[in-house]
N, C-alpha and C positions, 0 to 999 in steps of 0.2 A: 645419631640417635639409634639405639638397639633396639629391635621389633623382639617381643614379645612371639616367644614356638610357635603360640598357637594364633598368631594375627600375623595376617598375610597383607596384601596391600590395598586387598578385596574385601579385608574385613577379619572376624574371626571365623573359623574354622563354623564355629557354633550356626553365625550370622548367612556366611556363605552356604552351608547345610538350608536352612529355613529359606533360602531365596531359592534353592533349586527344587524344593521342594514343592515351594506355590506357584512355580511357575509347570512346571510337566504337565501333559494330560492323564495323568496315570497316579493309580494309587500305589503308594509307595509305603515300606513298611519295615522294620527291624523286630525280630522277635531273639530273647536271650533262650537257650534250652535248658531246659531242666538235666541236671546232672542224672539223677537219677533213671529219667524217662524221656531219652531224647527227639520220641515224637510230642512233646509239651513242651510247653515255654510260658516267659512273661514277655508283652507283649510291651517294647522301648520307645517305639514310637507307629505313628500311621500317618499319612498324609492328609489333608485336608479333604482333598478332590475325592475322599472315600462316603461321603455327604450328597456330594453330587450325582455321584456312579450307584453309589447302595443304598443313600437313604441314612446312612449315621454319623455321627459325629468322631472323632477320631478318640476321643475320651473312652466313650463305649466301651473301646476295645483293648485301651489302657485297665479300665476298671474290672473287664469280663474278660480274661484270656482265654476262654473257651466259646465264645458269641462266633468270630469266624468258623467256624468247624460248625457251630449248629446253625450259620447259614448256608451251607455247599449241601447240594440236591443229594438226600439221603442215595441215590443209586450212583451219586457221585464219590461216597466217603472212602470205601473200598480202594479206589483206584489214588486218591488223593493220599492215600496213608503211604499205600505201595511206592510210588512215585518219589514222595517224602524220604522213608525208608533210603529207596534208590541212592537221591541224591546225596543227606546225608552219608551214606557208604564211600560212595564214589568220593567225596569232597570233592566236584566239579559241580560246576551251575546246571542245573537242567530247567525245563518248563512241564507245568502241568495245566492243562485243559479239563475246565468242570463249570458245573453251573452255581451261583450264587444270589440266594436270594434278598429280592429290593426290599429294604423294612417297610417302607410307606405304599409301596404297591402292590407286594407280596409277589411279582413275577419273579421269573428265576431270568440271569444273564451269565450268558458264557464270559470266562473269567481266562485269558490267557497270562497266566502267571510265571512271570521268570525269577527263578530262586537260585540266589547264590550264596553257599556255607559260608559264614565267618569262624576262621581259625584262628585259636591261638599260639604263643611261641614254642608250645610244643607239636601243634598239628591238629591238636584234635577240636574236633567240633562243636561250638560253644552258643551257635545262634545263624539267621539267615538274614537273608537282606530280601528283600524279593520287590519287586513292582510287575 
């Protein structure tokens, strides 16, 4: 019997993705970048567990590509642009530390963020991955 590319023996590609997703303790995320303005993006996917830790639904942030950014602590945006910046440049992973605020509580929580650039077959930088 020939297995189909993208089903593995664990499942499809698709299925395996959504199981590891609900399983981590961690919000988890895919943003595409904007050709044009590559600190912008639309926003592929979020994790679930971003409900539990922030208070939204992961839709939210499908529907409002700009809601992350106006929830990081206004003395935090500065430094989260820069960083951003950084990484994309470098195309290497880096982390950025900031606060993020709770929708249902309104508290701010520190947000230890690891981002890694997704390239395409030519190199350049097209979106991040980040949890």
């Amino acid at each position: 019997m020939k297995r189909h590319p993208l089903q593995t023996p664990l499942g499809t590609e698709t299925e395996i993705v959504r199981a590891l997703l609900t399983s981590i303790d961690e919000i988890a995320y895919v943003v595409r970048l904007s050709a044009r303005d590559p600190t912008r993006g639309t926003v592929q996917l979020v994790s679930r567990r971003v409900n539990q830790i922030l208070g939204r639904r992961p839709g939210d942030f499908l529907r409002d590509p700009g809601l992350w950014m106006r929830m990081i602590h206004p003395e935090d945006v500065p430094a989260v642009a820069r960083s951003t910046r950084g990484i994309l440049a470098s195309r290497k992973p880096g982390t950025r530390i900031y606060r993020v605020r709770h929708a249902r509580t309104d508290r701010y929580r520190w947000i230890d963020d690891r981002v890694v650039p997704m390239l395409d077959r030519r190199g350049r930088v097209v979106g991040i991955v980040g949890a």
